[in-house]
Biopython code that builds the backbone (N, CA, C, O; Angstrom):
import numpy as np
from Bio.PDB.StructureBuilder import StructureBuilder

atoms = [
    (1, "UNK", "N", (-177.107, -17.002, 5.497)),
    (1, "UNK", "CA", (-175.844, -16.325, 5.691)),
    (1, "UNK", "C", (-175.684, -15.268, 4.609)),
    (1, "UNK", "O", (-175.904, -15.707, 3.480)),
    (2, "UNK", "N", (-175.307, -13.801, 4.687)),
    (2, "UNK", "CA", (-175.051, -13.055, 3.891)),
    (2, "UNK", "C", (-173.898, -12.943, 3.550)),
    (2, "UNK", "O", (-173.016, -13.139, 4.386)),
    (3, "UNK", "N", (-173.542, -12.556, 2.075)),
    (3, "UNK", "CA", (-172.251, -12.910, 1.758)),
    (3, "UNK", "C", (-170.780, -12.396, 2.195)),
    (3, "UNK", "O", (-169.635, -12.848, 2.161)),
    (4, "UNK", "N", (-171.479, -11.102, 2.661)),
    (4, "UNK", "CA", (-170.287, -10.801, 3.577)),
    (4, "UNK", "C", (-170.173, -10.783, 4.585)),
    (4, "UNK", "O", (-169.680, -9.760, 5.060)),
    (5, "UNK", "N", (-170.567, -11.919, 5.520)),
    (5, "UNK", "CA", (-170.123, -12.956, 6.943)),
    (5, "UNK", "C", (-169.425, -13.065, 6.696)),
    (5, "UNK", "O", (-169.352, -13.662, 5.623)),
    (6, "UNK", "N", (-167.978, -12.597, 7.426)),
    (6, "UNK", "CA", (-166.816, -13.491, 7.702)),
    (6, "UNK", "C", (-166.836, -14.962, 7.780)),
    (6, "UNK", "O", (-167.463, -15.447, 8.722)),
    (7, "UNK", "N", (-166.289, -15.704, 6.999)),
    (7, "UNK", "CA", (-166.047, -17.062, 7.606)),
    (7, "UNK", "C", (-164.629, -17.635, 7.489)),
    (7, "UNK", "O", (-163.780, -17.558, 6.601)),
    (8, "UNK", "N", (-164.675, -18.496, 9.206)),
    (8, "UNK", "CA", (-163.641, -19.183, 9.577)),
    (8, "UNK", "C", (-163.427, -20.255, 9.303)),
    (8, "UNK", "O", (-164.262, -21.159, 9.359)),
    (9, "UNK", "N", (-162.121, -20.386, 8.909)),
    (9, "UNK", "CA", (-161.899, -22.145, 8.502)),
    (9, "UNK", "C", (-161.418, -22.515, 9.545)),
    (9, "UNK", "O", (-160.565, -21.829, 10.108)),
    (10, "UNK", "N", (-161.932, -23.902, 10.142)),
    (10, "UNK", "CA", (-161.660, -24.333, 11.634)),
    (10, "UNK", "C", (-160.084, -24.686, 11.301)),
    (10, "UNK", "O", (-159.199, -24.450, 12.123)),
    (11, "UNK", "N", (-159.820, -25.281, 9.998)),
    (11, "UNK", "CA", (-158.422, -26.059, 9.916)),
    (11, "UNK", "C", (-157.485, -25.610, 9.661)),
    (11, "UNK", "O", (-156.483, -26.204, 9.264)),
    (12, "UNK", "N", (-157.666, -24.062, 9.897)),
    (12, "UNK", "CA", (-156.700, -23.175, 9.573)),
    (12, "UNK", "C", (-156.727, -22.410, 10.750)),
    (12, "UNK", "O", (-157.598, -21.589, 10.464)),
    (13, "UNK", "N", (-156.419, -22.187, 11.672)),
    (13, "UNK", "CA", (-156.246, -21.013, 12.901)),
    (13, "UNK", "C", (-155.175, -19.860, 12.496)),
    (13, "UNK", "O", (-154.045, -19.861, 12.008)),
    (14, "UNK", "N", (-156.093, -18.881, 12.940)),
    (14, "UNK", "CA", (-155.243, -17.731, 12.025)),
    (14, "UNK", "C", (-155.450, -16.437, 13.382)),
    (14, "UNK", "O", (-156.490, -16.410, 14.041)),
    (15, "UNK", "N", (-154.458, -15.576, 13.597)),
    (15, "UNK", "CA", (-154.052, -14.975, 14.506)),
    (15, "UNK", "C", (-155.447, -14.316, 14.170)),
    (15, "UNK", "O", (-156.177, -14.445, 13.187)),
    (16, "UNK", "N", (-155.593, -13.420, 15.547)),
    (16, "UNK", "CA", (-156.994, -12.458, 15.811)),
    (16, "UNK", "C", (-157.136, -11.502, 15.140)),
    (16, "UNK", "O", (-158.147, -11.077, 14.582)),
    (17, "UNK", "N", (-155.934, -11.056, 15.172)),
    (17, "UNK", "CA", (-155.372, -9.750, 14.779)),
    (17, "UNK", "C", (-155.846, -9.670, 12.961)),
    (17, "UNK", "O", (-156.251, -8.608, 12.489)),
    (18, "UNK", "N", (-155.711, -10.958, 12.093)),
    (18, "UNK", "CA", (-155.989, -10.898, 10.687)),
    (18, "UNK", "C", (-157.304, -11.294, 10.634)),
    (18, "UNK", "O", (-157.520, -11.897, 9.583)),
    (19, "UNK", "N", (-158.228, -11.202, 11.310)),
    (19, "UNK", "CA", (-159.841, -11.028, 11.069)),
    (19, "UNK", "C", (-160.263, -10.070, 10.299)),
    (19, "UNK", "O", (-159.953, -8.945, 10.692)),
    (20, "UNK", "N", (-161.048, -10.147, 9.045)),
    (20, "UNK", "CA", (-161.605, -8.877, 9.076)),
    (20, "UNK", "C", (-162.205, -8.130, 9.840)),
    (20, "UNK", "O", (-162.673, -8.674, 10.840)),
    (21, "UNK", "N", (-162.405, -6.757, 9.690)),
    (21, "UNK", "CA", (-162.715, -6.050, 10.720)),
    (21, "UNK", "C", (-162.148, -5.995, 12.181)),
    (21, "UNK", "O", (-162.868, -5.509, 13.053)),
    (22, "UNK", "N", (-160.889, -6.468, 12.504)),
    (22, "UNK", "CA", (-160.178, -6.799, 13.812)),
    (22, "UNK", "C", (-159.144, -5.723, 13.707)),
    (22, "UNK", "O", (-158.096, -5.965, 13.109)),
    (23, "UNK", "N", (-159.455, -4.056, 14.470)),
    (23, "UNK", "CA", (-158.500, -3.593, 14.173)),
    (23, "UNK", "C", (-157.449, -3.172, 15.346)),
    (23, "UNK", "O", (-156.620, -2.265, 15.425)),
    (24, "UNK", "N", (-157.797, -4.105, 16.124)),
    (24, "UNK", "CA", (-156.757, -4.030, 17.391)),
    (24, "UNK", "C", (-156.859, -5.690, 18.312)),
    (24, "UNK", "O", (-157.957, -6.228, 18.170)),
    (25, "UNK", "N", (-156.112, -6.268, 18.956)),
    (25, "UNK", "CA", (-156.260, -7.086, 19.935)),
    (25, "UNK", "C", (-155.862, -6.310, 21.227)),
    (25, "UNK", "O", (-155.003, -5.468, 21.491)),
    (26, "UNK", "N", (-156.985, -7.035, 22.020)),
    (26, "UNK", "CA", (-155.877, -6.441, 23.272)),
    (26, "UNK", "C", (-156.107, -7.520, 25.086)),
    (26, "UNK", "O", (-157.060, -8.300, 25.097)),
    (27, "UNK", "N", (-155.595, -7.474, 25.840)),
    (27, "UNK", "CA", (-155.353, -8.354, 26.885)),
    (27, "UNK", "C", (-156.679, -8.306, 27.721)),
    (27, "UNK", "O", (-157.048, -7.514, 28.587)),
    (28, "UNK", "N", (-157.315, -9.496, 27.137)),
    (28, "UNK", "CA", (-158.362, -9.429, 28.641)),
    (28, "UNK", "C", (-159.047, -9.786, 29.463)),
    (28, "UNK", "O", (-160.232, -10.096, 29.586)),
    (29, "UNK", "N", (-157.940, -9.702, 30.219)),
    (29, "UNK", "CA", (-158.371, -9.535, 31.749)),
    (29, "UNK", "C", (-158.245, -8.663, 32.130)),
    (29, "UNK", "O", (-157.580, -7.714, 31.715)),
    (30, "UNK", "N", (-158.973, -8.796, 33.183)),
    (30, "UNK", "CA", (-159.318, -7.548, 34.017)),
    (30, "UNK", "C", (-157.915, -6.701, 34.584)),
    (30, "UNK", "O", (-156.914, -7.310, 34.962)),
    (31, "UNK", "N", (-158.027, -5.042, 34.578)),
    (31, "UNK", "CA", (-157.058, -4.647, 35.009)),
    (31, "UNK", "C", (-156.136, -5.357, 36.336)),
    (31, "UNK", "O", (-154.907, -5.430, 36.372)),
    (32, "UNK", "N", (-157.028, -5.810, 37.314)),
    (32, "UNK", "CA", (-156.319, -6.074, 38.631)),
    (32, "UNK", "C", (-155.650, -7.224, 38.662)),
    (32, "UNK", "O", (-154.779, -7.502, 39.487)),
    (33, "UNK", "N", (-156.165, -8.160, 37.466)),
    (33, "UNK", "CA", (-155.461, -9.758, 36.909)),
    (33, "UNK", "C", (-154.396, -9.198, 36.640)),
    (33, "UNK", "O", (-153.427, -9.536, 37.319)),
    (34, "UNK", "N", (-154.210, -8.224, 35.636)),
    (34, "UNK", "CA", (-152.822, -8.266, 35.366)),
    (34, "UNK", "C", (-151.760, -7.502, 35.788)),
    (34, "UNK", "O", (-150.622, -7.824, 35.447)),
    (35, "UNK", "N", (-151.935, -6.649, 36.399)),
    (35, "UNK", "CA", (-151.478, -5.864, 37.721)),
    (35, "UNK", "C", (-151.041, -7.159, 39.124)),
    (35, "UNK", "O", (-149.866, -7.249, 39.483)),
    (36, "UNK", "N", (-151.854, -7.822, 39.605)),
    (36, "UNK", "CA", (-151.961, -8.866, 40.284)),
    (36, "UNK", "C", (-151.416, -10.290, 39.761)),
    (36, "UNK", "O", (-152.064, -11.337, 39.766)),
    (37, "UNK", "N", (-150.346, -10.149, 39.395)),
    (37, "UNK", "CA", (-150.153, -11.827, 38.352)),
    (37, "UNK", "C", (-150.258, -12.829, 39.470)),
    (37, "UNK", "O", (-150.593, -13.962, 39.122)),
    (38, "UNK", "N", (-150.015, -12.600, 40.859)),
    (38, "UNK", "CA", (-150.303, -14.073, 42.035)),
    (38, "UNK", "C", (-152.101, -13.963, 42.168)),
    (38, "UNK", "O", (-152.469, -14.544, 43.189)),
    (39, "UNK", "N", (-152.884, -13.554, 41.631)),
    (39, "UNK", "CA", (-154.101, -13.232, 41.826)),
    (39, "UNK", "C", (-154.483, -14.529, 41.725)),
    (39, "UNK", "O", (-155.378, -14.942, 42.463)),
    (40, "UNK", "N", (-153.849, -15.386, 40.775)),
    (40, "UNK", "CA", (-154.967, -16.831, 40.141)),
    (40, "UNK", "C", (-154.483, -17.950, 40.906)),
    (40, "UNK", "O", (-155.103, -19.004, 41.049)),
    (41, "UNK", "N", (-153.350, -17.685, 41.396)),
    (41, "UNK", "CA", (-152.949, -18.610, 42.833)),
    (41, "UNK", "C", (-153.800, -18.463, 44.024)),
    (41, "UNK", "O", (-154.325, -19.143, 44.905)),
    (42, "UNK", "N", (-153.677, -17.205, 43.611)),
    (42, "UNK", "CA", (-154.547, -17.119, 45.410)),
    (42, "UNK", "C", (-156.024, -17.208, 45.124)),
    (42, "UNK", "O", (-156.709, -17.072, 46.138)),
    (43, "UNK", "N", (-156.664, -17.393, 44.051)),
    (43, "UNK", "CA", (-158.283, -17.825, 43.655)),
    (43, "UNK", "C", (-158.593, -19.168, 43.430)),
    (43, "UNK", "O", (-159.615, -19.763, 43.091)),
    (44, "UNK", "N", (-156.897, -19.648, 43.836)),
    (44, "UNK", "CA", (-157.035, -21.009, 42.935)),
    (44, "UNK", "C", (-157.595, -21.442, 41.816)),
    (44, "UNK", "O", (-158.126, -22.547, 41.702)),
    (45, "UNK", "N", (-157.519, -20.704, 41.046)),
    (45, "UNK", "CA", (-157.930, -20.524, 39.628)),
    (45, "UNK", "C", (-156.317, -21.192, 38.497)),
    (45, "UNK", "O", (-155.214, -20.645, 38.496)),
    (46, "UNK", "N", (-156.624, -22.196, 37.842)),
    (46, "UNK", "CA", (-155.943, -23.054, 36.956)),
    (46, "UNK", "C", (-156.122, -22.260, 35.851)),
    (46, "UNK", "O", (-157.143, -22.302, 35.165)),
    (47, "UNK", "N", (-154.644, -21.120, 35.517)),
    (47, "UNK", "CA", (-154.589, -20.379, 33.851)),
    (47, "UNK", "C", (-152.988, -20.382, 33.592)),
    (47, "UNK", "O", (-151.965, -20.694, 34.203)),
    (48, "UNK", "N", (-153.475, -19.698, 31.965)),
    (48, "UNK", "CA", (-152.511, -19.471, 31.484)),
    (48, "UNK", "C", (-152.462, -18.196, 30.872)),
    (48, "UNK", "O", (-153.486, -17.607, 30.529)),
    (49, "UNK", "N", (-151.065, -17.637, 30.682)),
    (49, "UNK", "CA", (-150.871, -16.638, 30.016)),
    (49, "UNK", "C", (-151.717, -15.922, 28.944)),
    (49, "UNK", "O", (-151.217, -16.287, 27.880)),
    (50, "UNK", "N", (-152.476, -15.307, 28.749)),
    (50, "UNK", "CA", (-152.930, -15.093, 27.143)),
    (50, "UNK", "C", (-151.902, -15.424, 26.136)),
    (50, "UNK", "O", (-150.740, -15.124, 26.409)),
    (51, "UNK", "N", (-152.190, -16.059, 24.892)),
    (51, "UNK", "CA", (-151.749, -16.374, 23.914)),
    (51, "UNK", "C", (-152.189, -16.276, 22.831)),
    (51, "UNK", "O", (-153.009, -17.157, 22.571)),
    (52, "UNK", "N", (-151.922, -15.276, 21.730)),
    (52, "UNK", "CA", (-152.550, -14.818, 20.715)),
    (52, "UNK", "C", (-153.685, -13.678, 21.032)),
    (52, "UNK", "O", (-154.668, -13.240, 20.434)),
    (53, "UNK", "N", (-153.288, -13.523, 21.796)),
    (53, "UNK", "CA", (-154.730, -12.201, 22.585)),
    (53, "UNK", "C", (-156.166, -13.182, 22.891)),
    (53, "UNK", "O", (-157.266, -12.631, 22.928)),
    (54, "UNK", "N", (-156.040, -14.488, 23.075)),
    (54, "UNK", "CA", (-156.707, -15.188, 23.870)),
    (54, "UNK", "C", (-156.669, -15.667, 25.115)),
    (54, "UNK", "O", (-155.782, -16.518, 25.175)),
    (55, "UNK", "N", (-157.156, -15.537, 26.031)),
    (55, "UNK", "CA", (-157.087, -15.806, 27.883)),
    (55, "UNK", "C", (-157.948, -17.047, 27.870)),
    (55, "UNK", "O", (-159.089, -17.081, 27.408)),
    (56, "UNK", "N", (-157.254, -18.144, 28.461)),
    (56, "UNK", "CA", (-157.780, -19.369, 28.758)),
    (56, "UNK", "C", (-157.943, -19.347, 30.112)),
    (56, "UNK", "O", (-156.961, -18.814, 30.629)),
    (57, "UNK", "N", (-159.104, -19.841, 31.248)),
    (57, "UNK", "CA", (-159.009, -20.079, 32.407)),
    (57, "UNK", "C", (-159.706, -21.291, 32.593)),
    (57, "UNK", "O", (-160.691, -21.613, 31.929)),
    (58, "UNK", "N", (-159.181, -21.989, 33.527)),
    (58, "UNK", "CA", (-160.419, -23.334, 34.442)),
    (58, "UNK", "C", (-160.148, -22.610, 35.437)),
    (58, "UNK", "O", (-159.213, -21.988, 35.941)),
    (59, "UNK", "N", (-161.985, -23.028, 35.696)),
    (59, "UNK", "CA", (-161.948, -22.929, 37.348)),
    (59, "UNK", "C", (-163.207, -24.498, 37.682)),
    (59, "UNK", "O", (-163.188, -25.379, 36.823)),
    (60, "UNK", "N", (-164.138, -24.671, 38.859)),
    (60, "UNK", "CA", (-164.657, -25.697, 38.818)),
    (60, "UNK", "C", (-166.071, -25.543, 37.860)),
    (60, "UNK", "O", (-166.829, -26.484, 37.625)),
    (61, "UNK", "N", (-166.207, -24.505, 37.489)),
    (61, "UNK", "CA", (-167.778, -24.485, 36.406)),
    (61, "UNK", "C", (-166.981, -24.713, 35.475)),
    (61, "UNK", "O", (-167.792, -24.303, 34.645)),
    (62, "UNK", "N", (-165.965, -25.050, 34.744)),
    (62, "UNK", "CA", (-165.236, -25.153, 33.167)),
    (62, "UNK", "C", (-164.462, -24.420, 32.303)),
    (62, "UNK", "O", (-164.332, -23.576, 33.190)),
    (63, "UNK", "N", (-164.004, -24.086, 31.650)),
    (63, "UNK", "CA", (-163.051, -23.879, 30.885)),
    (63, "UNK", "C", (-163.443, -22.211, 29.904)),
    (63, "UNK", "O", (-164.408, -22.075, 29.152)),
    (64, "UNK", "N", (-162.801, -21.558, 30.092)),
    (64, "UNK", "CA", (-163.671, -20.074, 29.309)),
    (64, "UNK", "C", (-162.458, -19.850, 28.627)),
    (64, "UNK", "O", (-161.392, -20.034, 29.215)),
    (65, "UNK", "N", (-162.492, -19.525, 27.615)),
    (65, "UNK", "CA", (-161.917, -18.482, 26.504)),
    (65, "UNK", "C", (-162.276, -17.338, 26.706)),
    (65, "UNK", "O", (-163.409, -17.295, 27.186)),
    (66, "UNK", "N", (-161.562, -15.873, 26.470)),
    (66, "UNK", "CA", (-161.803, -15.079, 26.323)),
    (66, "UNK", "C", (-160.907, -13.979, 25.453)),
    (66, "UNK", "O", (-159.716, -14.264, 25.326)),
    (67, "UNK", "N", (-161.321, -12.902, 24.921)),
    (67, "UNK", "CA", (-160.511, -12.244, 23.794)),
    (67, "UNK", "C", (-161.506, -10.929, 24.147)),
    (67, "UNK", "O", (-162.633, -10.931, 24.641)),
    (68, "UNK", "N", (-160.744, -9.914, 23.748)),
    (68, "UNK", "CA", (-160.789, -8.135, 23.910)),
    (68, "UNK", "C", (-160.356, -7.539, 22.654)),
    (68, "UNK", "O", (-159.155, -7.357, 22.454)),
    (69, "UNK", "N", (-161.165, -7.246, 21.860)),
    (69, "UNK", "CA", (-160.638, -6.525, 20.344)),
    (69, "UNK", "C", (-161.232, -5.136, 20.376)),
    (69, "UNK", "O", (-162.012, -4.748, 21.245)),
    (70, "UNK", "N", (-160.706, -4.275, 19.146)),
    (70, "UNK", "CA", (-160.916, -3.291, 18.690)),
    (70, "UNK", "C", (-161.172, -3.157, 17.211)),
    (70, "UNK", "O", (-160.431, -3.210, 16.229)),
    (71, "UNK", "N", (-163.021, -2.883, 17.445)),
    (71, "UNK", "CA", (-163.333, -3.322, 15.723)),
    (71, "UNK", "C", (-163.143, -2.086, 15.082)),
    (71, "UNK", "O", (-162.897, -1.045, 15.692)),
    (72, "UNK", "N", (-163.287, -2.211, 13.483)),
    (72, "UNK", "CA", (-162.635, -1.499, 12.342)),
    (72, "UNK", "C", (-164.451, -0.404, 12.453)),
    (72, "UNK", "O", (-165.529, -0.898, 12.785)),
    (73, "UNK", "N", (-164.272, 0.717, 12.157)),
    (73, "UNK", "CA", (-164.954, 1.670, 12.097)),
    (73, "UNK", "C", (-166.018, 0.837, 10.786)),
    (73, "UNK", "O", (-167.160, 0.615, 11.186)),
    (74, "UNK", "N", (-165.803, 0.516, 9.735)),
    (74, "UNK", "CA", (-166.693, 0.198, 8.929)),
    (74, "UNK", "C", (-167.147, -1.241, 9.108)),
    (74, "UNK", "O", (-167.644, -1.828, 8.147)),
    (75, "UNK", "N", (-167.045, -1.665, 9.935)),
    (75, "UNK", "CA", (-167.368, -3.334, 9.924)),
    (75, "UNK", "C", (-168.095, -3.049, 11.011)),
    (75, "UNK", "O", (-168.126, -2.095, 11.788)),
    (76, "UNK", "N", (-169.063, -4.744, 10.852)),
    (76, "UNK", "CA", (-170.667, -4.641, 11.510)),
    (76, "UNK", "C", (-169.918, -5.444, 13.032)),
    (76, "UNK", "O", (-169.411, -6.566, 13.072)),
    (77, "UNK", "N", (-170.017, -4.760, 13.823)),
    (77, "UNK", "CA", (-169.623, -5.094, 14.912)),
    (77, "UNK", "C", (-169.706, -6.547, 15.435)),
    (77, "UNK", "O", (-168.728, -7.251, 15.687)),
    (78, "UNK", "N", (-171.390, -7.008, 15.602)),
    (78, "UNK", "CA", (-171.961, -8.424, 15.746)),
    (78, "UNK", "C", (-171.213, -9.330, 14.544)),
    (78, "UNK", "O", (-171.220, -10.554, 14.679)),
    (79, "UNK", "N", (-170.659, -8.813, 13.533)),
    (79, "UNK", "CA", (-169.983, -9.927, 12.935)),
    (79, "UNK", "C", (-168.766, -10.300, 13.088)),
    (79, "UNK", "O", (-168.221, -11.403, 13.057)),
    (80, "UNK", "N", (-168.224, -8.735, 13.339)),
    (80, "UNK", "CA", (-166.920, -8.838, 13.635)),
    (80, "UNK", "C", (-166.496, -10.034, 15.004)),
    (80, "UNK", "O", (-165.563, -10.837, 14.996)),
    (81, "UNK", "N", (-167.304, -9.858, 15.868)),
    (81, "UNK", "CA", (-167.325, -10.577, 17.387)),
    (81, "UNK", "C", (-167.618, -12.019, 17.505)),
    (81, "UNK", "O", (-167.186, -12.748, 18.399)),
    (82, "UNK", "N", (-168.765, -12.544, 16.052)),
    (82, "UNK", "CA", (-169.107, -13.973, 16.024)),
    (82, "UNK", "C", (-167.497, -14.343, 15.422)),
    (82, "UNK", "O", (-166.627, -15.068, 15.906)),
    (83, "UNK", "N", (-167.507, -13.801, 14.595)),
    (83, "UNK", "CA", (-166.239, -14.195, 13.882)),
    (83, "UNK", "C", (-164.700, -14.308, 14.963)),
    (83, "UNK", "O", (-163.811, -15.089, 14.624)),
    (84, "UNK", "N", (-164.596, -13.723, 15.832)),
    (84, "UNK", "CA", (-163.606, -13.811, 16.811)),
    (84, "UNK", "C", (-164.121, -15.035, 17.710)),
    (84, "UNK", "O", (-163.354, -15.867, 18.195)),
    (85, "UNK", "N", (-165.206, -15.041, 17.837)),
    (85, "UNK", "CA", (-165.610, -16.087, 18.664)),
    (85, "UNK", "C", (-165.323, -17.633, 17.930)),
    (85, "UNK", "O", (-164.625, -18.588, 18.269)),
    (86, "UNK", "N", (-165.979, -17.445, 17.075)),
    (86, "UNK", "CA", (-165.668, -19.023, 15.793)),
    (86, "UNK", "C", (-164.320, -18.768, 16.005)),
    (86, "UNK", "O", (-163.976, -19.036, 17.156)),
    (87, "UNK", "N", (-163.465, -18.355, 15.310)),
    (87, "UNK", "CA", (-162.068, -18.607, 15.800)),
    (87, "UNK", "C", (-161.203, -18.857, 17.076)),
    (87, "UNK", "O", (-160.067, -19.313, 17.199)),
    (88, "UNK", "N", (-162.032, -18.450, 17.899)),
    (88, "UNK", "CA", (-161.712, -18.877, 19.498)),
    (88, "UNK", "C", (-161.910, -20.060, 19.434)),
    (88, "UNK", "O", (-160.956, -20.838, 19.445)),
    (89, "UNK", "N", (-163.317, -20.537, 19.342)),
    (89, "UNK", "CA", (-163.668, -21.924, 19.230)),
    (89, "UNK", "C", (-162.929, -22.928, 18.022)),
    (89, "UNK", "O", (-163.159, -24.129, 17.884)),
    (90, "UNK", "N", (-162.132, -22.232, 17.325)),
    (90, "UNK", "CA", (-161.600, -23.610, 16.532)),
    (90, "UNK", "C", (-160.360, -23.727, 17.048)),
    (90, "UNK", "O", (-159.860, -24.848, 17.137)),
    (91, "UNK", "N", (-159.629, -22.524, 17.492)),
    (91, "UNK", "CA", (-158.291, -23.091, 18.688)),
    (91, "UNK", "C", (-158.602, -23.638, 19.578)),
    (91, "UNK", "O", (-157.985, -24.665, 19.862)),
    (92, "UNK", "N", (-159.849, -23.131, 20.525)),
    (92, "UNK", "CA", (-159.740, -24.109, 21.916)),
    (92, "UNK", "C", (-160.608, -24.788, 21.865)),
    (92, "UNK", "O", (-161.301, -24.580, 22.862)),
    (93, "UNK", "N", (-161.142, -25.751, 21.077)),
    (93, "UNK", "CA", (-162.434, -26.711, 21.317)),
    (93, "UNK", "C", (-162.575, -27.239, 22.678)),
    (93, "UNK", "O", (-163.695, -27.719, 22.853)),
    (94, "UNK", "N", (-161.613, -27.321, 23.946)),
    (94, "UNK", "CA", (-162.044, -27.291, 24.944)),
    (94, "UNK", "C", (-162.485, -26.477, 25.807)),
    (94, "UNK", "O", (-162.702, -26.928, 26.932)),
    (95, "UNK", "N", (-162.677, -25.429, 25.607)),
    (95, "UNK", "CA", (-163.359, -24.062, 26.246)),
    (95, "UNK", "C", (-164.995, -24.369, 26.370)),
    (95, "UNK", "O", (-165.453, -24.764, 25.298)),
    (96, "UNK", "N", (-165.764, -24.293, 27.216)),
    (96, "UNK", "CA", (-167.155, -24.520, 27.974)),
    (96, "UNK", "C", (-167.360, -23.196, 27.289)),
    (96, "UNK", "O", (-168.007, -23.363, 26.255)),
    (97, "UNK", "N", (-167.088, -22.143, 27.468)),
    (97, "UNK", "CA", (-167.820, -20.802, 27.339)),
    (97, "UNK", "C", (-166.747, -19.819, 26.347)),
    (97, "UNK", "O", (-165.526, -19.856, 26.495)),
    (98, "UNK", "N", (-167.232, -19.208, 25.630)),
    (98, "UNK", "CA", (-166.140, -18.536, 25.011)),
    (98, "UNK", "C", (-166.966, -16.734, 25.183)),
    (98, "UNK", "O", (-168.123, -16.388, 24.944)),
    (99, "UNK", "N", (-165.758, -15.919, 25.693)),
    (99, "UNK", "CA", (-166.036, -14.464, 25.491)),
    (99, "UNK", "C", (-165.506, -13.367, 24.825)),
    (99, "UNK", "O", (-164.309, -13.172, 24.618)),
    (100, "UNK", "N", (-166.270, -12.783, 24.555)),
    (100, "UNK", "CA", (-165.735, -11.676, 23.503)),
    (100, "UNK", "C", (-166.124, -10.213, 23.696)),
    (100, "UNK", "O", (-167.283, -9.897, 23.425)),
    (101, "UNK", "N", (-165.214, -9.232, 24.166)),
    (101, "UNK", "CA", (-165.323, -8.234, 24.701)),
    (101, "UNK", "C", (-164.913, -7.084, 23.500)),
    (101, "UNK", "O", (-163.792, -7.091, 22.992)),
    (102, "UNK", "N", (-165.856, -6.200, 23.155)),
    (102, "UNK", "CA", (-165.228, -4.962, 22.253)),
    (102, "UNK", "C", (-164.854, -3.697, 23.162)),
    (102, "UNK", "O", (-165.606, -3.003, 23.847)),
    (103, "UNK", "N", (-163.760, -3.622, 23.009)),
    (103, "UNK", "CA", (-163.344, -2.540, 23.827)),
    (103, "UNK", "C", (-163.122, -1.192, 23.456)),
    (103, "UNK", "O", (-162.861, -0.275, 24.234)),
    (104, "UNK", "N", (-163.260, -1.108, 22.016)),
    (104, "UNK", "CA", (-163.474, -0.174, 21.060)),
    (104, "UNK", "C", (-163.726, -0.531, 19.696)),
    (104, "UNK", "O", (-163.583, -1.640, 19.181)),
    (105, "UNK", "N", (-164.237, 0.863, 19.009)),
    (105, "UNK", "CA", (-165.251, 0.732, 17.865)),
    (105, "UNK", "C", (-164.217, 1.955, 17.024)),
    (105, "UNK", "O", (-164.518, 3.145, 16.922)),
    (106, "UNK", "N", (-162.767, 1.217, 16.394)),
    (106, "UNK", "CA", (-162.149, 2.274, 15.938)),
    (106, "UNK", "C", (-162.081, 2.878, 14.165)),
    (106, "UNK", "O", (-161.454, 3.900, 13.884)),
]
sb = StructureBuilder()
sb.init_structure("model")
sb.init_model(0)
sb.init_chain("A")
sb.init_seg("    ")
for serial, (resi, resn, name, xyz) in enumerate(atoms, 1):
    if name == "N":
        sb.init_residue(resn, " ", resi, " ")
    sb.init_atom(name, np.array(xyz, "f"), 0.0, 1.0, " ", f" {name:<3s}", serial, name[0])
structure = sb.get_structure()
């Protein structure tokens, strides 16, 4: 590990937004999800709201996390993203799959 890896303390959950290198959160799902809010009824898809700029869904393959950031111009992108991810994973330890989308490099 190099010393400047971000690291997450699982026993502390700390908003997305105060990551290093996290210089935006943002909602994501897909445009037509949220345009479409009866969309996950009618997919029969079991969710919830994003919370904390995290999107939880079940469907019958398992449980996904997902998060959409905007990393900081000087930070190493791949770290910035493990590091959102470890923190995904210490809020939802029930999430099967966790995703992490950069939606910009600001």
């Amino acid at each position: 590990m190099i010393a400047s890896d971000p690291v997450v303390d699982s026993s502390a959950p700390r908003p997305l937004a105060e990551l290093p290198g996290v210089a935006a959160v943002h909602d994501p799902r897909p445009p037509l999800s949220r345009v479409l809010g009866a969309a996950s009824a009618a997919l029969r898809i079991d969710t919830m709201p994003p919370s904390d700029g995290v999107f939880v869904s079940s469907d019958t393959t398992g449980t996904t996390a997902a998060a959409a950031v905007s990393v900081g111009v000087a930070a190493r992108t791949p770290d910035v993203a493990r590091a959102v991810a470890d923190q995904i994973r210490a809020q939802h330890p029930e999430a099967d799959r966790i995703t992490v989308q950069v939606r910009r490099i600001a």
